[in-house]
Every structure is written in structure tokens, then in C-alpha cells.
C-alpha positions as CSV (number, residue, x, y, z in Angstrom):
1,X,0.0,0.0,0.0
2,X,1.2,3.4,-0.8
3,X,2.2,6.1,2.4
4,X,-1.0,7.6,3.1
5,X,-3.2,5.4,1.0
6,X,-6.3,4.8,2.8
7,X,-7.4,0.9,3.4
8,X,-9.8,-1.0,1.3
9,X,-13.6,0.7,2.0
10,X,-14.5,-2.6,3.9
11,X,-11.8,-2.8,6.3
12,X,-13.8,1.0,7.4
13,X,-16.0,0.8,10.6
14,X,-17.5,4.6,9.7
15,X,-21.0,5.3,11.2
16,X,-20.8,2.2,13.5
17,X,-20.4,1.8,17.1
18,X,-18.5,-0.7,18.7
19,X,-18.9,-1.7,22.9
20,X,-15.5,-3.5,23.9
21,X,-15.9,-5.1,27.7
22,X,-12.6,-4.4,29.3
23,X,-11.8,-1.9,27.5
24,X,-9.5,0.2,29.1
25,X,-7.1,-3.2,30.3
26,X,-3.9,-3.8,28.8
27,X,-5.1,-5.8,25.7
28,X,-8.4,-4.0,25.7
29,X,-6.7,-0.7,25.4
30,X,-5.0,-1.4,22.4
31,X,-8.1,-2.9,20.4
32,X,-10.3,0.0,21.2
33,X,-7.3,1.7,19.6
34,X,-7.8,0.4,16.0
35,X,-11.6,0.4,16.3
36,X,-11.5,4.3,16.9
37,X,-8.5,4.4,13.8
38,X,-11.3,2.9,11.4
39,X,-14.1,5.1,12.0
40,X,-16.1,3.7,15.0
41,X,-17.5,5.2,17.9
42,X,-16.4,3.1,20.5
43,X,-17.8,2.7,24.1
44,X,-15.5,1.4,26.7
45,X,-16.9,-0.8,29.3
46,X,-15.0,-1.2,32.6
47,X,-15.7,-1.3,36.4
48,X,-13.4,1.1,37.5
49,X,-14.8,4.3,36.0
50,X,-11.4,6.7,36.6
51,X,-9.2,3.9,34.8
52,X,-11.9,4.3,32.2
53,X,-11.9,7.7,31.6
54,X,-8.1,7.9,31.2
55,X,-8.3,5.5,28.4
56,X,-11.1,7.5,27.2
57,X,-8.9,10.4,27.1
58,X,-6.2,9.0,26.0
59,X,-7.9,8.1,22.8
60,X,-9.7,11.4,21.9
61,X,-6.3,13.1,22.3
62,X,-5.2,10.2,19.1
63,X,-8.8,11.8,17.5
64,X,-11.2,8.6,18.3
65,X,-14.9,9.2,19.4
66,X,-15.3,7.5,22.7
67,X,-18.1,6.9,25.4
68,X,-17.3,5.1,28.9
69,X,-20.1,2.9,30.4
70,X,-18.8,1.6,34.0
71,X,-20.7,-1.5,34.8
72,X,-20.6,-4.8,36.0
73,X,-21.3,-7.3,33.2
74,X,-21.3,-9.9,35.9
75,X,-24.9,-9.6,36.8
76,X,-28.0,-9.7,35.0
77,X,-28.6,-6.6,35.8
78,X,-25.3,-5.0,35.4
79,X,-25.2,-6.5,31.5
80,X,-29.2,-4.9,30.8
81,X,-28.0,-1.5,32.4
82,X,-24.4,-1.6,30.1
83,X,-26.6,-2.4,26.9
84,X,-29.1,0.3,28.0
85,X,-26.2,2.8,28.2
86,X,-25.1,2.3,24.7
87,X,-28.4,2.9,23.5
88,X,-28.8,5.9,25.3
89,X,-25.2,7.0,24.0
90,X,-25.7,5.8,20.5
91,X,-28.8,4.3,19.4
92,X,-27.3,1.5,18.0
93,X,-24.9,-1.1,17.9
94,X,-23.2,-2.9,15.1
95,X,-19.9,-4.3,17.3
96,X,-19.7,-6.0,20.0
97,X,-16.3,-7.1,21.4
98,X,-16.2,-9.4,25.0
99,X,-12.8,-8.7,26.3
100,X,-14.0,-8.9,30.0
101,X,-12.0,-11.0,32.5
102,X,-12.0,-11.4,36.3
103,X,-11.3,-14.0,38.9
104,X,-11.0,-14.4,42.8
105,X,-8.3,-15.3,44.7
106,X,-10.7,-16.0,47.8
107,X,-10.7,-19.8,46.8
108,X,-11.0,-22.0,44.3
109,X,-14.9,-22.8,44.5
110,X,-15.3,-18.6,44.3
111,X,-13.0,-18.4,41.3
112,X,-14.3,-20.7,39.3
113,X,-17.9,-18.9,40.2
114,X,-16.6,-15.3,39.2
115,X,-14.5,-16.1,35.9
116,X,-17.2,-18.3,34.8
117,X,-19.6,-14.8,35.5
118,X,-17.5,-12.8,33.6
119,X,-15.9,-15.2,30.4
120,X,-18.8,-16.6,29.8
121,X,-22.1,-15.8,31.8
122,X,-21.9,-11.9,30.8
123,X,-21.0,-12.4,27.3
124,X,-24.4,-14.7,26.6
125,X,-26.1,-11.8,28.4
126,X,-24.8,-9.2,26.3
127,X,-25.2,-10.9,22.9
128,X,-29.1,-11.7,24.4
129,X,-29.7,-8.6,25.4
130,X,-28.2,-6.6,22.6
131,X,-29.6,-8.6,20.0
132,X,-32.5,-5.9,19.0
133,X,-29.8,-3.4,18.4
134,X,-27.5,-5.8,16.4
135,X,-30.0,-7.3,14.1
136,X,-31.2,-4.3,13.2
137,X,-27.4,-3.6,12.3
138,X,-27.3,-6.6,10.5
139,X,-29.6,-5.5,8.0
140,X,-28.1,-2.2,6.9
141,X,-24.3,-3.3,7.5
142,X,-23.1,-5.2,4.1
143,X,-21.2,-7.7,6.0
144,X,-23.2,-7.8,8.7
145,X,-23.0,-7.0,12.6
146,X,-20.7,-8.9,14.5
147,X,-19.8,-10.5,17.8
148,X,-15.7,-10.9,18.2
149,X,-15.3,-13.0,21.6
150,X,-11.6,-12.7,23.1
151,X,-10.9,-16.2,24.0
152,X,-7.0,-17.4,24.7
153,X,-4.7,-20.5,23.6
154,X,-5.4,-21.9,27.1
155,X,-9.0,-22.5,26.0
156,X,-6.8,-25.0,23.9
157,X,-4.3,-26.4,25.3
158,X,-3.0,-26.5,28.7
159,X,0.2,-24.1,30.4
160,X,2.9,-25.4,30.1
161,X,4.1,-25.9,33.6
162,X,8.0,-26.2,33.0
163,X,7.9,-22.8,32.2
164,X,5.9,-21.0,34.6
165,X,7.9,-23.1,37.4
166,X,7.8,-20.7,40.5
167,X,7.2,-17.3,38.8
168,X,3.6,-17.0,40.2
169,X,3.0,-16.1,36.8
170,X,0.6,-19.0,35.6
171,X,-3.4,-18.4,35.6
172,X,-5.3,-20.3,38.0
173,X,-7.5,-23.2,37.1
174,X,-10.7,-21.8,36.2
175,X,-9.1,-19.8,33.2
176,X,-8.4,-22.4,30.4
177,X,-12.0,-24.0,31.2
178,X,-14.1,-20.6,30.8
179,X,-12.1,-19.8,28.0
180,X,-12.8,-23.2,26.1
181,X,-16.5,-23.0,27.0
182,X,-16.5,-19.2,25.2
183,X,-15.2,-20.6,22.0
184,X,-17.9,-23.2,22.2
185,X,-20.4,-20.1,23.3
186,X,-18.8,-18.7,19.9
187,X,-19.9,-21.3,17.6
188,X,-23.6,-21.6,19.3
189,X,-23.9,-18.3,18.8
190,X,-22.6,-18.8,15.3
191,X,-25.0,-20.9,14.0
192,X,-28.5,-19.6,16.7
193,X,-27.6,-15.7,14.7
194,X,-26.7,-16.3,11.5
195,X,-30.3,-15.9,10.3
196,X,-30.3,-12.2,11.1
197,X,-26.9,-11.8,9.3
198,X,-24.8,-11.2,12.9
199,X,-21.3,-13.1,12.9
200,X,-19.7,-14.3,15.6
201,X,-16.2,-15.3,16.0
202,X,-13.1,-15.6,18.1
203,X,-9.8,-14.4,18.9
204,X,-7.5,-16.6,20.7
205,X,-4.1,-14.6,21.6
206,X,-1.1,-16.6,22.9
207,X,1.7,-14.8,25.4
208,X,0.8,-10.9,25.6
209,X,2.5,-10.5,29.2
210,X,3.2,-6.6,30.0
211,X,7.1,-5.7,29.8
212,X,7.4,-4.8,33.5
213,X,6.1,-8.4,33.8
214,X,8.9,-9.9,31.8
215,X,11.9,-7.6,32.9
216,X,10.9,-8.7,36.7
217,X,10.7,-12.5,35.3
218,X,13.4,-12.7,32.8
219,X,13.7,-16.4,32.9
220,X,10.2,-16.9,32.4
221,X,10.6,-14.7,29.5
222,X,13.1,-16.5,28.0
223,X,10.7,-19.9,28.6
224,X,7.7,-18.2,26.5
225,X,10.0,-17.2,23.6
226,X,12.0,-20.8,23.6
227,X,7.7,-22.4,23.9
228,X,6.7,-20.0,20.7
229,X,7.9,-20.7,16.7
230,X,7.9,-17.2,16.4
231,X,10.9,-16.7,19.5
232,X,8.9,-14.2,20.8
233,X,5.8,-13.0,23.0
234,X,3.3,-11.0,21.3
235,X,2.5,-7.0,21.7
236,X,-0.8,-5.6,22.4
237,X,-0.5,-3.5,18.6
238,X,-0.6,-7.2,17.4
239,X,-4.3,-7.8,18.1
240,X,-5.3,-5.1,15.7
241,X,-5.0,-6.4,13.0
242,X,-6.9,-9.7,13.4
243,X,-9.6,-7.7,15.6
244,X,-9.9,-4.9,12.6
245,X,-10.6,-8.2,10.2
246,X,-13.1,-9.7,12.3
247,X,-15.1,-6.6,13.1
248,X,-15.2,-5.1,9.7
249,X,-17.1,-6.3,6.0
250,X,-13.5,-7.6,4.9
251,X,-14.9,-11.0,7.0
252,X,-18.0,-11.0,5.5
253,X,-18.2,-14.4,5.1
254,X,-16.8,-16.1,8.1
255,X,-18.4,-16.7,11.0
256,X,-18.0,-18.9,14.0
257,X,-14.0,-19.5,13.5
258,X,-11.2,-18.9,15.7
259,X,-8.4,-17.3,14.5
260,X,-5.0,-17.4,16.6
261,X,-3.2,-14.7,17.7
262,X,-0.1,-17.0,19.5
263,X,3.3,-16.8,17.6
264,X,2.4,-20.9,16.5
265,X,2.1,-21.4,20.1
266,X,-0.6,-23.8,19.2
267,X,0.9,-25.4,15.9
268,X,3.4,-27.5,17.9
């Protein structure tokens, strides 16, 4: 592509809005970032509303339209009320990304109950609950609205343990299994929306650990690049891309798939 040359028309998000759960985390960040550089008018979802409106911001000052909606997908009601905000903020929705992850470390038993909420519970909720807005997007949007779940490798395979060792840096137990039953939840969800032209896929990203992370574990760094064909762990600018594919008309035609974002972590 020529400097300057603008992409293809259907890689464009213009005149859409996009919600992204988690939006203002460290992955989460960086994918609102390339929804806002298409076009969209992205509302970031969050519980902790100063965190929030830093991101926000953060990404008017780069010249994206943003909203913030603090709520807690977690609940029933927390989901309704998040899905009610974007309507209130902008009548419609054509873009719905679940990036939304939490855990406890009170025991295992309340761990499993709270990922489970979050992975998987409030990401049903909010595809049920928004599904007025995002058929009715399905119908003016050439390729459709679209549903882009942010699943993980570990919903795949399991950690390996040689490398986490005693770093403290390895996810707890309930992580891999919420994540696996979200790619299932992707290909239900697939097939139940097709019929009013709403895709729904997944994005499964491999070792994205934060560089203060990896310069206060560098053996454990060195263990993810030896584990990964590529020799390397993955930057948040990396998601872009595959999200920017998935949410836009260029993937008109695929739904329910899974595409890995893992260096070939998975191709072993």
C-alpha cells in the first residue's frame, strides 16, 4: 500500500459503534485503539470508571470518538444497564467485542464462580440482550454485525508448567475451562444468529505478558520465547489487525471461527 493510502472501504468501521468489555485493560486498550483508527465510535466498558476515563482520554487526544459505560457485566442486571447505556449513547450497535475477565483469589470454589460470570455468563447476556440493536445492524451493514469473543490458547491447550515453574506467573484453574466453553459459546452463537446476518467469532491470543512483567521474570521470559515458533511474546499492537478483520465487511463471510493470535504457540 502506498504512504498515506487509505485501506480498502471494507476494512472502514464509519457510522458504526463498537462496545468493547474491558476496554480500558492492557489488551483491551490497544483494540479500542484500532476500532477508533477505522471510524467507529467506541464505548468502553470497565468497572473502575477513573481507569476508564483515562483510556477515554487517551484516545480522543489520538482523534477517536469514545463513550465510557462503567458496569458490571457480571450480573444480570449490570449486562441490561451496560446495553441500555449504549443505547442511550448511540442508538445503535453494530460491534460487540467481550474482552471482559475477572477471577477471585478468595478460593477456588469462588473463582471458578466469578470467571465463569465474567468469560462466559456476561458475554451470553450481552449478545441476548443486545440482539434488537445488532440485528437491526445486521440489515443495513453489508457484512453484517458482528460479535468478536476474546478467547485465549489456554481454552486449547493447557500451560505449560516447565515454564511458569515458580514465577507466580501462571493463571489459575478456572481460566483455560471458561475460555474453552467461550469458543464453544462462539460457535452456538454462530450458527442460533446467522439468520439475522450477525457473525460471531473468536480471537485466541497466545503470550501478551506486560514488559514490567517480563523484565521482573526474565527467565520466564526467555521460557515463552523458547515455547513459541515465532521466538517471541506478542504485543498488544498485534491484536489489531486480526480484531480490525473480524469486526469489519472484509470477513464478510466467516463466521464462527477462531483465529490465533499465538506466535504458532498452538501449531506444535
Amino acid at each position: 500500500m502506498a504512504r498515506n493510502q487509505q485501506p480498502p472501504e471494507n476494512w472502514r468501521l464509519d457510522g458504526r459503534v463498537a462496545l468493547i468489555t474491558g476496554g480500558a485493560g492492557y489488551l483491551g486498550r490497544a483494540m479500542a485503539e484500532i476500532l477508533c483508527e477505522a471510524g467507529a465510535e467506541v464505548v468502553l466498558n470497565g468497572r473502575d470508571a477513573k481507569k476508564l476515563k483515562r483510556a477515554a482520554d487517551e484516545l480522543r487526544g489520538l482523534g477517536g470518538r469514545v463513550s465510557i459505560a462503567a458496569r458490571d457485566v457480571s450480573t444480570p442486571k449490570g449486562a441490561a444497564a451496560l446495553i441500555a447505556d449504549v443505547q442511550k449513547l448511540g442508538g445503535r450497535l453494530d460491534i460487540l467485542v467481550n474482552n471482559a475477565y475477572g477471577g477471585s483469589s478468595s478460593s477456588v470454589w469462588e473463582d471458578f464462580r466469578k470467571t465463569y460470570e465474567v468469560t462466559v455468563q456476561a458475554s451470553a447476556l450481552l449478545i441476548d440482550t443486545a440482539l434488537p440493536m445488532m440485528t437491526k445492524a445486521g440489515k443495513t451493514n453489508p457484512g453484517g454485525a458482528c460479535v468478536v469473543n476474546i478467547a485465549s490458547m489456554y481454552g486449547k491447550v493447557s500451560p505449560d508448567l516447565r515454564i511458569y515453574g515458580k514465577s507466580g506467573c501462571d493463571n489459575p484453574p478456572s481460566y483455560g475451562p471458561a475460555k474453552a466453553a467461550l469458543l464453544q459459546l462462539t460457535r452456538y452463537y454462530a450458527c442460533r444468529l446467522g439468520p439475522n446476518n450477525i457473525r460471531v467469532n473468536s480471537i485466541s491470543p497466545g503470550a501478551f505478558p506486560p514488559s514490567s512483567l517480563l523484565k521482573a521474570q526474565p527467565k520466564f521470559h526467555e521460557g515463552l520465547c523458547r515455547k513459541t515458533p515465532l521466538g517471541r511474546v506478542g504485543r498488544p499492537g498485534e491484536l489489531k489487525g486480526p480484531l480490525l478483520f473480524l469486526a469489519s465487511d472484509a470477513s464478510s463471510y466467516v463466521t464462527g471461527a477462531d483465529l490465533a493470535v499465538d506466535g504458532g504457540w498452538t501449531a506444535w
